[in-house]
N, C-alpha and C positions, 0 to 999 in steps of 0.2 A: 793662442788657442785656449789657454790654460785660465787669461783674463775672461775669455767669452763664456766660458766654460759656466767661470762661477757668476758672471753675470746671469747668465740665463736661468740659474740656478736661483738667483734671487730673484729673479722676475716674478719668477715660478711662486717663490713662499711671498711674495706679497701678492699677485693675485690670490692666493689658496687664504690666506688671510682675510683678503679684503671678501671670499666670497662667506668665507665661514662668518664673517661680521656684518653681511646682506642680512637686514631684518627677512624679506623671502624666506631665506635658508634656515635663521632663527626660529622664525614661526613654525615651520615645515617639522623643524628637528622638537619642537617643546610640542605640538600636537600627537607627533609619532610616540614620545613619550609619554602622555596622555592617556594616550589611548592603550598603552600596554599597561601603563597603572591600573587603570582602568578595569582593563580583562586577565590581568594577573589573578585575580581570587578567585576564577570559573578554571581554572585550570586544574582540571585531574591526573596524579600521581598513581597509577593502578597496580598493584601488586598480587599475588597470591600470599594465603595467608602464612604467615610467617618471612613475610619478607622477600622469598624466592622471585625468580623474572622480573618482568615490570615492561609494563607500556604506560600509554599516557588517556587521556580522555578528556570531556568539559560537559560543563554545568551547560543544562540548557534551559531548566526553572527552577523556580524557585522551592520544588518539590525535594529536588536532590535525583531528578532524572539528568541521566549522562550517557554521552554519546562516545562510543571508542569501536575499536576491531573486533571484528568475532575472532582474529587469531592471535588477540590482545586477552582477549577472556577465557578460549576455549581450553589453553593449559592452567586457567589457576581454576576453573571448576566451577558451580554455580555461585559459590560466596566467596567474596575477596577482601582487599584491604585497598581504602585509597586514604590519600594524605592530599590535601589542599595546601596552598602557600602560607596557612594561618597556623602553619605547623601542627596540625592537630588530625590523626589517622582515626577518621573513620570506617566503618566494618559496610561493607557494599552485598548486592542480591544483583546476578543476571535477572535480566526480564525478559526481552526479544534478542533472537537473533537474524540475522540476513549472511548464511555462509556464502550462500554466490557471490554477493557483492562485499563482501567483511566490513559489514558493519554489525555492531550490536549495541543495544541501549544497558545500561547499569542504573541501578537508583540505589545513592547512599542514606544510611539510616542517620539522620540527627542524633545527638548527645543526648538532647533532650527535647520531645513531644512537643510538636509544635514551631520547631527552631525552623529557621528559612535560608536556605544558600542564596549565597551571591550566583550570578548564571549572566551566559553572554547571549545575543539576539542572532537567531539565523535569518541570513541576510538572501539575495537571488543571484544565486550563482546563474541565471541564465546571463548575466550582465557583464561577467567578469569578460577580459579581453588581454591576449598578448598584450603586454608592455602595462599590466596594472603593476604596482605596486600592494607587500602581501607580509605579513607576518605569522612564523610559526612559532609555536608556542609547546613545548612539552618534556620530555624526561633523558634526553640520549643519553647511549653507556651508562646510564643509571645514575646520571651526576646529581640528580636529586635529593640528594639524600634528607635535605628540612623539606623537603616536598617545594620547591621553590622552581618554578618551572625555567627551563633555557629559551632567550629569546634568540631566533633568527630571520634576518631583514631580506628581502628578495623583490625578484621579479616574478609575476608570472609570466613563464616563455611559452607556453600552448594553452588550449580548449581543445574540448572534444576528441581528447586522446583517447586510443584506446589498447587495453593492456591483455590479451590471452590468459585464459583459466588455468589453474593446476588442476587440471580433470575438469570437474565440473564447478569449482567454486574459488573463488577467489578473482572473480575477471573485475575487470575493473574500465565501464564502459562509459565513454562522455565523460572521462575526467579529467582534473585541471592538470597541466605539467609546470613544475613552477623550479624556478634555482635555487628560493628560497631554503637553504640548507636544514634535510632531515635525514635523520640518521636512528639506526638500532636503537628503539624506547622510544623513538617520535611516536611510533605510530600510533594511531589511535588520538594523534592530538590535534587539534584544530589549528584550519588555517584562517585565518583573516583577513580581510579586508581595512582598507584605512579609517575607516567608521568603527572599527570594532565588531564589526557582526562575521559571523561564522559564514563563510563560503565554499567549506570544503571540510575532509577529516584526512587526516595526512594517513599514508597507507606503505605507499610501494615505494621504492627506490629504485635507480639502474647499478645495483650493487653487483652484479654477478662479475665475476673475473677481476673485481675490483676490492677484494679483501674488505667486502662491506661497509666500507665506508663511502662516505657522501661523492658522487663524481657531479653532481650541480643538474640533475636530472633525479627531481624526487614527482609522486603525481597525490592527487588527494583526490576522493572520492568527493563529485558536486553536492552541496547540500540540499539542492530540488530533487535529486535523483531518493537524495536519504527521505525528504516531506514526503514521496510517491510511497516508503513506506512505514510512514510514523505508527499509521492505526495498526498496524503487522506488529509491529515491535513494543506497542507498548497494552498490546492484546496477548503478547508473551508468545507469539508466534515462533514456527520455524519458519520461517516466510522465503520462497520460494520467487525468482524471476523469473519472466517473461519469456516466452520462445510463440513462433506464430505456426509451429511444426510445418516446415517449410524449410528449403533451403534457397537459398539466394544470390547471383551470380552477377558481375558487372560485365558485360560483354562491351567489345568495341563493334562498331557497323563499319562498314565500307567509307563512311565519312570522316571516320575518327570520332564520335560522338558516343560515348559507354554509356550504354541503358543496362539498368538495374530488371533481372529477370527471376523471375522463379524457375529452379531445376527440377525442382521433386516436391513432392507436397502429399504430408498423412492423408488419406480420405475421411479418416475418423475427424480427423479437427474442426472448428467449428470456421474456419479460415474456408477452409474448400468446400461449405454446407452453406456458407454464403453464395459461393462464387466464383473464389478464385480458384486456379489452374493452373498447370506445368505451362513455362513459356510469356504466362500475365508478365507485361512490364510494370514494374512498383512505382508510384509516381509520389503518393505521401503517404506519411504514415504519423497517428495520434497529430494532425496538424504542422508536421514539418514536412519539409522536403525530400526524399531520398535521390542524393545523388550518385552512391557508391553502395557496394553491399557492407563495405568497412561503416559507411554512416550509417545504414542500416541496423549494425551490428548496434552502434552505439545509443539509435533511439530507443528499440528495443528494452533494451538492458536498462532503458528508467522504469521502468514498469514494473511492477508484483504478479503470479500467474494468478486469470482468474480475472482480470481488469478484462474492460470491453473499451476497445478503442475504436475509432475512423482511420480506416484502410481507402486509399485512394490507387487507382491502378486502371493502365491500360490493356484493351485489346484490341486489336485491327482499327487502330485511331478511335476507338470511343473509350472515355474517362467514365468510370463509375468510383464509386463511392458506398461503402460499406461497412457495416457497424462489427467488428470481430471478437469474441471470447479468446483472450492469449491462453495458452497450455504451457507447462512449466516447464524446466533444464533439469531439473533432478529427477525427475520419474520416466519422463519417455519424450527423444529427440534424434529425426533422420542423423545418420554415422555423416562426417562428414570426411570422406580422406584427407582433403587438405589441409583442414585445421594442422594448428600446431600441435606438437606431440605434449605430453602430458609436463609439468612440471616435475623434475628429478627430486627437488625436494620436497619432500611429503609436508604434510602441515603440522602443526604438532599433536601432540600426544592427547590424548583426552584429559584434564584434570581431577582432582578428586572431589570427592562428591560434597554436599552442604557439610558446612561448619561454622560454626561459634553463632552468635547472635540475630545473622541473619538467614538462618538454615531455618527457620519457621516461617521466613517468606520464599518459600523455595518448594514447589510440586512438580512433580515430574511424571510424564505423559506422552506418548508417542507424540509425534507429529511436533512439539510446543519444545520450545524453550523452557518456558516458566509457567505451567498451569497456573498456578495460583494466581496472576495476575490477569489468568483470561477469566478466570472466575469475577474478579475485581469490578472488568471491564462490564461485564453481563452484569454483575450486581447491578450497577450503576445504571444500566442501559436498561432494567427492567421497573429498577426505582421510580425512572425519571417517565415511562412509560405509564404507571399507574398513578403515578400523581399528575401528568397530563389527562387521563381516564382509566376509569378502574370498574373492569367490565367482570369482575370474581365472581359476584354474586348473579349474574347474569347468565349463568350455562347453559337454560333450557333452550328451547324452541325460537329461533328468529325467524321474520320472517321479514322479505326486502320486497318493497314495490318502486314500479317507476318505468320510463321508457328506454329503447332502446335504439340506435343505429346501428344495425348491422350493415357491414357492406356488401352484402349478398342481395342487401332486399332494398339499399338506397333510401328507406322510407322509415320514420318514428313508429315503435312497433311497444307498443306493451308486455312488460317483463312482471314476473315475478320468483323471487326464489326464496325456498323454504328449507331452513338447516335446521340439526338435533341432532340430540343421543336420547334411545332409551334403552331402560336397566330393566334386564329380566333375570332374576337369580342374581346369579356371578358373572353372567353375561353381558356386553354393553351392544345392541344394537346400534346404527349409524343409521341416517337417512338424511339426505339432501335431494333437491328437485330443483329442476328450474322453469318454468314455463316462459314460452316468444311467443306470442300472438297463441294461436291454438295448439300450439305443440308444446310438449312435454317431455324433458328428459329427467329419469332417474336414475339415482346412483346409493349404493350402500359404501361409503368410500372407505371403509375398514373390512371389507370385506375379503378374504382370501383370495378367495376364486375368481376375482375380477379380472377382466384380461387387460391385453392397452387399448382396444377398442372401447371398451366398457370405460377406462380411466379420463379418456381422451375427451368425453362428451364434455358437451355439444360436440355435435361433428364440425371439425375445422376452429374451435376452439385452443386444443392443445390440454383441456381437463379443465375450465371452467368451472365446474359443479365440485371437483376434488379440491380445489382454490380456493373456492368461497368456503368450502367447511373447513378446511384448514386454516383459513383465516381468524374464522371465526374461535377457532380452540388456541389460538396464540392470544387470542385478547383475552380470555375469560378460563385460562387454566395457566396462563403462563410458562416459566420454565418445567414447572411438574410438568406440563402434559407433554413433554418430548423425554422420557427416559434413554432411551437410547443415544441422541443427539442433541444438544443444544450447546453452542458453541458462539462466542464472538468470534468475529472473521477479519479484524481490521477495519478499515475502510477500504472502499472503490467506490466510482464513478457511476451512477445513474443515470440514462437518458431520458427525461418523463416526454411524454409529447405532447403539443401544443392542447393548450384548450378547444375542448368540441367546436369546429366552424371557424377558425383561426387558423393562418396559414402558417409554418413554420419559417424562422425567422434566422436565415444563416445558416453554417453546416451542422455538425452533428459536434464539434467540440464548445458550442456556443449554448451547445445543449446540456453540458455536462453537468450534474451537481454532486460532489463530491458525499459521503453518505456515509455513515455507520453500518456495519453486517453484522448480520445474527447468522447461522446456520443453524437448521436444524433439521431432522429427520422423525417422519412418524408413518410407520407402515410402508408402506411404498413410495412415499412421499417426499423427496429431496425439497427442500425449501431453503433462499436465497434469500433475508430481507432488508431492503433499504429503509434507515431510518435518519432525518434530518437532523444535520449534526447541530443546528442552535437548539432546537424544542423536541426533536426525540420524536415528531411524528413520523407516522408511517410514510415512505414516500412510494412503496411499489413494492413486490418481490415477482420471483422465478420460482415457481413450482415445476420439476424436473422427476420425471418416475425413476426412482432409481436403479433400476436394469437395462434404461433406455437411455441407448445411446443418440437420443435425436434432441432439436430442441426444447426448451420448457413453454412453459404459459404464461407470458408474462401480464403481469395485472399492475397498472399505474395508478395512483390515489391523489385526487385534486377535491378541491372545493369542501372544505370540511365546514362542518356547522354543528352546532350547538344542538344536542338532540340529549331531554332531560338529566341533562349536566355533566356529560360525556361530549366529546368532539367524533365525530362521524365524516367520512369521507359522501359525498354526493353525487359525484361522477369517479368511474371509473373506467380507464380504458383496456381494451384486451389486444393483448399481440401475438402470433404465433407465426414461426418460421419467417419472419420477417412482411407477415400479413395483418392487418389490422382486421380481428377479426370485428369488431364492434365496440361503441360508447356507452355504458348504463348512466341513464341522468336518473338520480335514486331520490322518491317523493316521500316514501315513509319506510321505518323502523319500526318493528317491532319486536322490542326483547324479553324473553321470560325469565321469571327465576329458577335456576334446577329443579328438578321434580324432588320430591323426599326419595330419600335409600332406598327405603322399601314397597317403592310403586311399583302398580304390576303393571303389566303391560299396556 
């Protein structure tokens, strides 16, 4: 037994030999190492300043934006300390945050003006699959100390996990479960893929009752889920997830077949102002499938509140299809008894406030993470706005001709409409008009005493006439003309609709075009706008009264042209309450310059 013994025993070390000496295996092992040389110097060391805690993070340009935890950041405070593997501690600025989902972005300050980090590429986590192969990368127990991050080798063992809030923040939905070993300081660090691209951010663990240390069940937050809200967080947002204010139930039928049902649903949402109802079966939602209310849970949670999705759903066997405003988790969501009870451990502590060198990139403002950087975003968005056309000089009197389709009347109708301000005293008068064939509607749209029937014109419009003049004072006053509001909003998704006489082509995610937001507020005026993210043109907004709780106006912008050295839109389409109220094809422009201060009336 004792000879068999140690034979098999040598078997054993020359196969283990001969495969360690398989060029296969050789390649295999000097690429893997490669590729972590590779993505060694985007690996972030995070600290508070003076040294205290420490999670982890990674470069994701070459700006010195970085990606880690909101409960990685939120005890060292707005300004931190990170240390890259080049041994050298640089002094860090929170930007954005995402507490629902714990992520948040950092940008570290260069030594010196101008300098450029090394950064790794985020890769599609819709791709990744049980039995990938996955590298984590970042700081446990704090072994970091030269800032030299810990590598560990895994598998991924799941997709599409999904992990329960501590309250309301911290959930962690559609994300990767991997064996990949991470541990107290990982988090916040990136996980990768065998290319080197970031497919995750390492976060949670199944630490409980396990003396916190690693049991081979860590999960990372998907990096699509993190893209849904880049323009949130690097617009210094507090950014906010997704809820369809609704709750959602899998029931089994008589067959054994679980259909996905709604139980209760707000009336206020923009969900049941669509269409849907107590009892609709959910069929898809933003282009996937729902087949459990746990997957449900998980679509959901990619999304920021405030995105407009496609909602697919049954009733009495007819599938519809519908375009939905999501409503947020932090402000207001149906109780649900059965959720899980809240996490025992609280989150931590809030940190202390701006310090040392990067406490001058650091504003602070209800709602935002980092003011100062939505200031940044808006600068940029308003720069790029007036060097595309720069309509300043332009305040007085316009006036738009051209026809129109409305769908009331089926038939090419001649339009025109006439917008201004004038200055009496200290006073500023409004006046806009719009004229359809022989009809006329006016409106004072600064006026006080206006009601929402008065705002709403055209009838069946949704405020048409308050649209166009507030359109018009975003091009030609800019940020000044909204004192009260103006605000970068991240990005979301725009649906323009097909060119006048063109049939639409596919469903409504084929229509999506991902956008820049502005918000802003004037008077009574809620305004939403979409700006195209290569050139900065206008691509539509949502004019919304703001005491009204019903839909907005929506107003879409195609066919731009060349109109004495400014770009002009030429068609526009209107929408309201999910009704096409009409097309303006726009033949002429004309624009004035301000009147002097002191005209009279």
């Amino acid at each position: 037994m004792r000879i068999f013994t140690c034979a098999l025993m040598g078997l054993l070390a020359s196969v283990t030999m001969a495969a360690a000496q398989n060029p296969v295996v050789l390649k295999s092992e000097a690429d893997r190492v490669a590729v972590i040389e590779k993505v060694k110097p985007t690996v972030v060391a995070v600290f508070a300043r003076g040294g205290q805690g420490g999670g982890t993070g990674v470069l994701i340009n070459d700006a010195g934006y970085a990606l880690t935890n909101f409960h990685v950041v939120q005890p060292t405070g707005p300004t931190m300390q990170c240390g890259l593997a080049d041994g050298i501690l640089y002094d860090g600025v929170l930007v954005g945050w995402d507490k629902v989902g714990d992520v948040a972005l950092i940008k570290l300050l260069p030594k010196k003006e101008g300098d450029k980090f090394p950064y790794a590429p985020m890769g599609n986590s819709d791709l990744v699959k049980a039995g990938d192969w996955s590298i984590a990368m970042g700081n446990p127990f704090l072994l970091a100390t030269d800032f030299t991050p810990t590598v560990t080798f895994g598998l991924v063992s799941g997709v599409d996990r999904y992990q329960p809030p501590a309250g309301i923040i911290l959930e962690y939905t559609n994300c990767i479960q991997i064996d990949t070993s991470i541990n107290p300081g990982n988090s916040g660090g990136p996980l990768f893929n065998m290319k080197g691209e970031i497919i995750g951010i390492n976060g949670r663990g199944s630490f409980d009752k396990r003396g916190r240390i690693n049991s081979g069940v860590g999960y990372a937050i998907s990096i699509n889920q993190i893209k849904n809200f880049m323009g949130h967080l690097h617009a210094g947002l507090d950014a906010d997830h997704a809820s369809l204010g609704a709750l959602v139930r899998t029931e089994a039928e008589k067959a054994g077949i679980g259909r996905t049902k709604v139980t209760a649903i707000l009336e206020d949402s923009d969900a049941y102002r669509r269409g849907l109802d107590q009892d609709d079966e959910l069929m898809g939602f933003a282009g996937r499938l729902v087949t459990s209310d746990n997957h449900y849970k998980n679509i959901v949670g990619l999304f920021p509140r405030g995105w407009r999705v496609p909602l697919e759903y049954r009733r009495s066997d007819i599938r519809k299809e519908i375009l939905v405003r999501l409503m947020g988790v932090q402000r207001k969501e149906l109780p649900d008894p059965t959720a899980p009870k809240d996490d025992p451990k609280q989150p931590p502590k809030k940190g202390p406030g701006p310090q040392g060198p990067a406490a001058k990139f650091y504003e602070p403002k209800a709602g935002y993470a980092n003011y100062y950087f939505n200031r940044e975003e808006k600068k940029r968005l308003f720069a790029d706005l007036k060097k595309h056309s720069d309509f300043s000089a332009l305040a007085g009197d316009w006036k738009i001709e051209g026809n129109v389709n409305l769908l009331k009347l089926r038939a090419q109708t001649p339009f025109t409409t006439e917008i201004g301000e004038q200055k009496v005293g200290n006073s500023v008068i409004t006046k806009a008009a719009v004229t359809i064939g022989a009809f006329t509607d006016r409106l004072e749209p600064l006026d006080k005493d206006n009601g929402l029937t008065d705002m709403r014109k055209p009838n069946g419009s949704g405020g048409l006439i308050a649209a166009i003049y507030v359109w018009r004072h975003l091009l030609t006053e800019g940020e000044k003309g909204f004192p009260s509001e103006c605000n970068h909003g991240g990005s979301e998704p725009i649906y323009p609709p097909p060119p006048q006489g063109a049939a639409p082509q596919g469903g409504w995610m084929k229509r999506a075009v991902l956008a820049n937001v502005l918000t802003t507020r004037l008077a009574n005026y809620q305004c939403k706008w979409f700006f195209a993210q290569s050139d900065h043109k206008l691509l539509g907004f949502e004019l919304r009264l703001q005491d009204a709780n019903e839909d907005p106006c929506e107003v879409y912008f195609s066919d731009y042209r060349n109109v004495n050295g400014r770009q002009l839109p030429h068609e526009m389409a209107v929408y309201f309450r999910d009704v096409h109220y009409g097309t303006f094809s726009v033949t002429k422009y004309q624009m004035a310059p301000a009147p002097a201060k002191n005209a009279a009336n």
